[in-house]
C-alpha positions as CSV (number, residue, x, y, z in Angstrom):
1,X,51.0,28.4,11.7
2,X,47.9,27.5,13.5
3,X,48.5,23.4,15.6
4,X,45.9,20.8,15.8
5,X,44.9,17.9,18.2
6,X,43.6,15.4,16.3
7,X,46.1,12.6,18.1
8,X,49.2,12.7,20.4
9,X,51.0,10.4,18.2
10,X,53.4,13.2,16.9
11,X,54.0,14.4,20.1
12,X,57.4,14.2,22.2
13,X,57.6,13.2,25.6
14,X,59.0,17.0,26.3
15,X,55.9,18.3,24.9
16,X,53.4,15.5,26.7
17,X,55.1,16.3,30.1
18,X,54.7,20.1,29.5
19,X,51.5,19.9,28.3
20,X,50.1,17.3,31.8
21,X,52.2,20.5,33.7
22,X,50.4,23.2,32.2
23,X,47.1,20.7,33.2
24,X,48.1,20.9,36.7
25,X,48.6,24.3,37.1
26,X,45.7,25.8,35.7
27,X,43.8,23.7,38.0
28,X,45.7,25.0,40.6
29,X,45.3,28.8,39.3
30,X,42.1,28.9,37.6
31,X,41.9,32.7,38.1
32,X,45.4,33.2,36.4
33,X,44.2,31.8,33.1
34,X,40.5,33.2,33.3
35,X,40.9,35.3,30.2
36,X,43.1,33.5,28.2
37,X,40.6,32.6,25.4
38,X,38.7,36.3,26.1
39,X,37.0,37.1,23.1
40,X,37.7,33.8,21.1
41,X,34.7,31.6,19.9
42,X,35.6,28.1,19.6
43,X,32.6,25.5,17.6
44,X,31.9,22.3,19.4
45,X,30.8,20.1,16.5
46,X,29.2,16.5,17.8
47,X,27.7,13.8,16.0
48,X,27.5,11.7,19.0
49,X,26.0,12.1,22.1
50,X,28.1,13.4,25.0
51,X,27.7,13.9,28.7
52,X,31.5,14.6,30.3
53,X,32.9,16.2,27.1
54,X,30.4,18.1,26.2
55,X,29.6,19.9,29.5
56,X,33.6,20.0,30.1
57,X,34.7,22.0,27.1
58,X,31.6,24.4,27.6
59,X,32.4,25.0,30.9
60,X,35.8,25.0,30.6
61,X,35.7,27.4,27.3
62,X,33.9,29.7,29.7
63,X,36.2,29.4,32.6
64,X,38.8,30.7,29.9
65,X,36.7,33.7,29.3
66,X,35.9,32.3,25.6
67,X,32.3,31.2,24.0
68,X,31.0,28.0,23.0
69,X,28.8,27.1,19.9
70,X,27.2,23.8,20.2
71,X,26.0,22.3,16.9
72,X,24.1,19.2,17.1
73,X,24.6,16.7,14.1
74,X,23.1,13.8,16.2
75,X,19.9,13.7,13.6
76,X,22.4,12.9,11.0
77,X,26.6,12.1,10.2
78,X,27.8,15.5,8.9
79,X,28.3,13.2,5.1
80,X,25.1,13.7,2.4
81,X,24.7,17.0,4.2
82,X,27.7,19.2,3.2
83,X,30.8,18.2,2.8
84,X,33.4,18.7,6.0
85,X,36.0,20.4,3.8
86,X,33.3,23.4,3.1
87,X,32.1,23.0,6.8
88,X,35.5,23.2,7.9
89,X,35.9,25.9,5.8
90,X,32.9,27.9,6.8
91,X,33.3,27.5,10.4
92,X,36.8,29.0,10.1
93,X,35.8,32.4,8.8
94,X,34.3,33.1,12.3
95,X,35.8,30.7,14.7
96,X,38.8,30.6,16.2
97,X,38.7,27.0,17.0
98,X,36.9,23.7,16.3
99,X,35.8,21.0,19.0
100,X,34.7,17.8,17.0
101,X,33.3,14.8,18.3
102,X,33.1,12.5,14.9
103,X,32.3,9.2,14.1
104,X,35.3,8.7,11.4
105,X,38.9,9.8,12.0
106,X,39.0,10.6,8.2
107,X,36.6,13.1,9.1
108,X,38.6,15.1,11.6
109,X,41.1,14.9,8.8
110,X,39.6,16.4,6.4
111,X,38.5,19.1,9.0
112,X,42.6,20.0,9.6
113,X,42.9,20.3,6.1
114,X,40.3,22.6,5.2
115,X,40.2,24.8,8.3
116,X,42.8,27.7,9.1
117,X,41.9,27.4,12.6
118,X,42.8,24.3,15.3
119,X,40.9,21.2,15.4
120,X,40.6,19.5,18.8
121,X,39.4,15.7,18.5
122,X,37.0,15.5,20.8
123,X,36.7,11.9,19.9
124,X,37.0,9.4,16.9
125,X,36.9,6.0,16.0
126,X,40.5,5.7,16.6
127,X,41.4,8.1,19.3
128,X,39.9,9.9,22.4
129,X,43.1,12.4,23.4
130,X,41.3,14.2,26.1
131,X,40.3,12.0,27.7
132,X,44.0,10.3,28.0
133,X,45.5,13.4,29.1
134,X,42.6,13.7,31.4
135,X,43.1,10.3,32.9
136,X,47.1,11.0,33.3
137,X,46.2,14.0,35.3
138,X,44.2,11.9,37.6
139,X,47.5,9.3,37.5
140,X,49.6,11.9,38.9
141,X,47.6,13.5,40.9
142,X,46.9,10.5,43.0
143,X,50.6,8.8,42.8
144,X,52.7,12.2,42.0
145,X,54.3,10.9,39.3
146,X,53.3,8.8,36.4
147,X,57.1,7.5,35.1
148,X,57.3,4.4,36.4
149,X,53.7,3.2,37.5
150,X,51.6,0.9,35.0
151,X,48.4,1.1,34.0
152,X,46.6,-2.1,32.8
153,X,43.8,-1.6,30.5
154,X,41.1,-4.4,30.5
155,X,38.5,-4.8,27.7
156,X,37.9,-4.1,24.4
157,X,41.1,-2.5,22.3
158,X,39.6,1.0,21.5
159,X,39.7,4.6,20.7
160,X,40.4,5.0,24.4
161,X,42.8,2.4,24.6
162,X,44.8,3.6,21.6
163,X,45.4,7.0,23.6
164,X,46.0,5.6,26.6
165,X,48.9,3.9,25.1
166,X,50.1,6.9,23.5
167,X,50.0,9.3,26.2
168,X,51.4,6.8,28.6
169,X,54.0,6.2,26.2
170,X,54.9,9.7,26.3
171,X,55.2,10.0,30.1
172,X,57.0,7.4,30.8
173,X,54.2,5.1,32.0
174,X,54.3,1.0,31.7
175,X,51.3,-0.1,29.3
176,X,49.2,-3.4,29.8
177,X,46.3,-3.8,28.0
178,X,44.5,-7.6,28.0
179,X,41.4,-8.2,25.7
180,X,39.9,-10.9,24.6
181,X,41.1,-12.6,21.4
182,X,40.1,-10.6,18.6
183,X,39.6,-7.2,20.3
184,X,43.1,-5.9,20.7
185,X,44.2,-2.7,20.3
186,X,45.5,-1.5,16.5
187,X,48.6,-3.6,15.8
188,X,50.3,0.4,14.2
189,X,49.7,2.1,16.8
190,X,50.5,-0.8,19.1
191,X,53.9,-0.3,17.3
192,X,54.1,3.5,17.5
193,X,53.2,3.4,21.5
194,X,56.0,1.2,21.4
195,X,58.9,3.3,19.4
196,X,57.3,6.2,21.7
197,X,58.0,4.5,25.3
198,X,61.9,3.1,24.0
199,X,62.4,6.9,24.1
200,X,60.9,7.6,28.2
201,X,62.2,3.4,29.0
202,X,58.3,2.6,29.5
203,X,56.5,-0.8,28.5
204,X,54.5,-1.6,26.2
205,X,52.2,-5.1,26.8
206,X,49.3,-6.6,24.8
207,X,47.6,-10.1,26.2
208,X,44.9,-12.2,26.2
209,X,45.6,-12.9,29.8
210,X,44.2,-11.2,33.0
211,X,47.4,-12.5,35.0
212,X,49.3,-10.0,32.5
213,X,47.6,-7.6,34.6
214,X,49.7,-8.7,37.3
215,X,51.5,-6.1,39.4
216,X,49.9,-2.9,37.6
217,X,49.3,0.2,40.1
218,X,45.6,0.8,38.7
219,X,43.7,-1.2,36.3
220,X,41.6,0.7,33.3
221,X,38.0,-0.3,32.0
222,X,35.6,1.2,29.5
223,X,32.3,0.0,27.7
224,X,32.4,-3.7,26.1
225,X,30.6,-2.1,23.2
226,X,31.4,1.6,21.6
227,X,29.4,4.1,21.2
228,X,27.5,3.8,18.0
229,X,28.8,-0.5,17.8
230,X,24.9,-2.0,17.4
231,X,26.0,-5.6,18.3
232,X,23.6,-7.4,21.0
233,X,25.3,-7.1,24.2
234,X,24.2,-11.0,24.6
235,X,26.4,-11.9,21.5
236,X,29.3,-10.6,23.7
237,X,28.7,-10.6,27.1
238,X,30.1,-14.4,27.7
239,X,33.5,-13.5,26.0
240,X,34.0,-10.7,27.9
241,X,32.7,-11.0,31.4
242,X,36.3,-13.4,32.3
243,X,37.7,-10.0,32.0
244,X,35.0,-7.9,33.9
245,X,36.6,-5.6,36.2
246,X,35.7,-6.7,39.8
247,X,37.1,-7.0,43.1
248,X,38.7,-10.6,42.1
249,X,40.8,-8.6,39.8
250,X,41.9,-6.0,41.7
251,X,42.9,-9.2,44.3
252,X,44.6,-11.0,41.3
253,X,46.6,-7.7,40.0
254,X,47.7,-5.7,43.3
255,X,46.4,-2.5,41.9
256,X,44.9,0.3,44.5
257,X,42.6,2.1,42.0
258,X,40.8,1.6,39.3
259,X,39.9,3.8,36.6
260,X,36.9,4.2,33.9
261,X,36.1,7.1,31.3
262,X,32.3,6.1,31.6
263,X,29.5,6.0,30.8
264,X,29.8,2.7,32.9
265,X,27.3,-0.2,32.2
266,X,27.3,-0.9,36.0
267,X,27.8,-4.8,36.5
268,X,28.8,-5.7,33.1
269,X,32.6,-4.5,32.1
270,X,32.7,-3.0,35.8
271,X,31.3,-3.8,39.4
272,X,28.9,-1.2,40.9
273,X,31.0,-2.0,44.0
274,X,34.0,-0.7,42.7
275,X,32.8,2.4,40.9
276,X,31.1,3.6,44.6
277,X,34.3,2.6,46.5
278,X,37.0,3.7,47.6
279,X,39.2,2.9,44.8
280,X,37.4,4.3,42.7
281,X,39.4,7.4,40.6
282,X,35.9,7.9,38.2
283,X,35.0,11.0,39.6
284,X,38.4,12.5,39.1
285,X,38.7,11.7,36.0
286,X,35.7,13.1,34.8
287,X,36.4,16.7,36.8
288,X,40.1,16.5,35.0
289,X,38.1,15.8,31.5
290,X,37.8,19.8,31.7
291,X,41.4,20.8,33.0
292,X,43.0,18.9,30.4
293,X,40.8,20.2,27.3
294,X,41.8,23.7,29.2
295,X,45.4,23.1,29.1
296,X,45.1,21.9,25.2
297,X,43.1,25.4,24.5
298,X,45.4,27.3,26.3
299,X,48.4,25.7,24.3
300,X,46.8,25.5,20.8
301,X,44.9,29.1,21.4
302,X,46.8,31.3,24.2
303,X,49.1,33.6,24.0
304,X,52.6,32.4,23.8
């Protein structure tokens, strides 16, 4: 019975801890996992733009002996076109996997439904996956552990943040996340993150306060605005720049690193001086971008 990605919210903290392991290994020992999607296409369907996750899973597909297809559905959403159930459909007859980047969750849904092959989010309105199991791997690599250590998210309540509150959930790892009033995280999946990390003795913490932030081991920042959000950046930028991400901060807080899935709007949700410095995690997080997508294709599509 073919397994999709589209969240980690079903997941158990057994399976998330496996799934960071196998992460961490097949950076280790790329060679040993070189053919493990050989002659397996996988279709990387975005309708948004992408930098990291679209070089990442075509590199990484070919690092696991497989083939990207890219299609582009930038000029247009994927709705008016064809519908995704017969798209879905279609691309299963010769795929063997499909990489979406979307604009609606419903979307990827109706993807899983009408495909006999996996379906990786590569992104939604409501969740970014890889990129939180991406961002773990960095965790652990840099602290050797992530059960224990908190992770303060500060900013808008997103797709990222939703993830980043599941995955940490799942491994064990106390949650902070502070935005501004009226940009917190989903208040369900706030809950879920929170029945999650009762089962690993994690934390779970949503505030309107920076000094919540206090005491966190590295503190998380992404855009002010999402992708696609059109809203003038000057009907924003005064609510949001008390919680700019700057060297104040990382004073106020304690934390040693900081952490951002970029793109980074240097100076606005995040200091130039911190993304150059030294601690700075950016980089790593965007080379782990492809060792965690490679991890979720060698579990959904490898041999078992």
């Amino acid at each position: 019975m073919k397994q999709d990605l589209l969240t980690f919210a079903n997941w158990t903290p057994e399976a998330m801890a496996d799934l960071l392991e196998l992460a961490v290994t097949i950076k280790q020992s790329p060679a040993s996992y070189s053919q493990v999607l050989a002659g397996k296409s996988i279709v990387a369907l975005f309708e948004k733009p992408s930098l990291r996750t679209r070089v990442s899973f075509d590199i990484g597909i070919n690092k696991l002996g497989g083939h990207m297809v890219y299609l582009d559905s930038q000029a247009g959403k994927l709705a008016g076109r064809e519908d995704a159930v017969d798209m879905a459909a279609n691309l299963s007859c010769w795929a063997d996997a499909i990489v979406a980047r979307v604009f609606s969750h419903s979307t990827l849904e109706q993807f899983s439904t009408a495909a006999n092959i996996p379906v990786i989010n590569a992104l939604c309105d409501k969740y970014h996956p890889c990129q939180g199991l991406a961002d773990y791997l960095t965790m652990y690599e840099q602290f050797g552990q992530t059960k224990g250590l908190t992770m303060a998210y500060v900013g808008d309540g997103n797709n990222v943040t939703h993830s980043l509150l599941i995955v940490g959930a799942l491994l064990g790892c106390n949650q902070v996340v502070v935005t501004p009033e009226g940009h917190e995280p989903d208040a369900e999946i706030v809950a879920h993150a929170t029945t999650l990390a009762a089962k690993t003795g994690a934390s779970i913490t949503v505030s309107n306060s920076v000094d919540a932030a206090k005491g966190a081991n590295v503190i998380y920042a992404d855009t002010w605005l999402s992708m696609g959000d059109d809203t003038p950046l000057a009907t924003i930028k005064d609510k949001f720049m008390p919680y700019q991400v700057n060297d104040a901060l990382m004073t106020l807080t304690g934390a040693t690193h900081v952490m951002h899935c970029q793109p980074a709007h240097r100076d606005l949700e995040i200091t130039s001086a911190l993304i150059d410095g030294d601690k700075s995690l950016l980089m790593p997080q965007a080379e782990n971008r492809m060792h965690g997508q490679n991890a979720i294709l060698t579990h959904l599509l490898g041999a078992k």
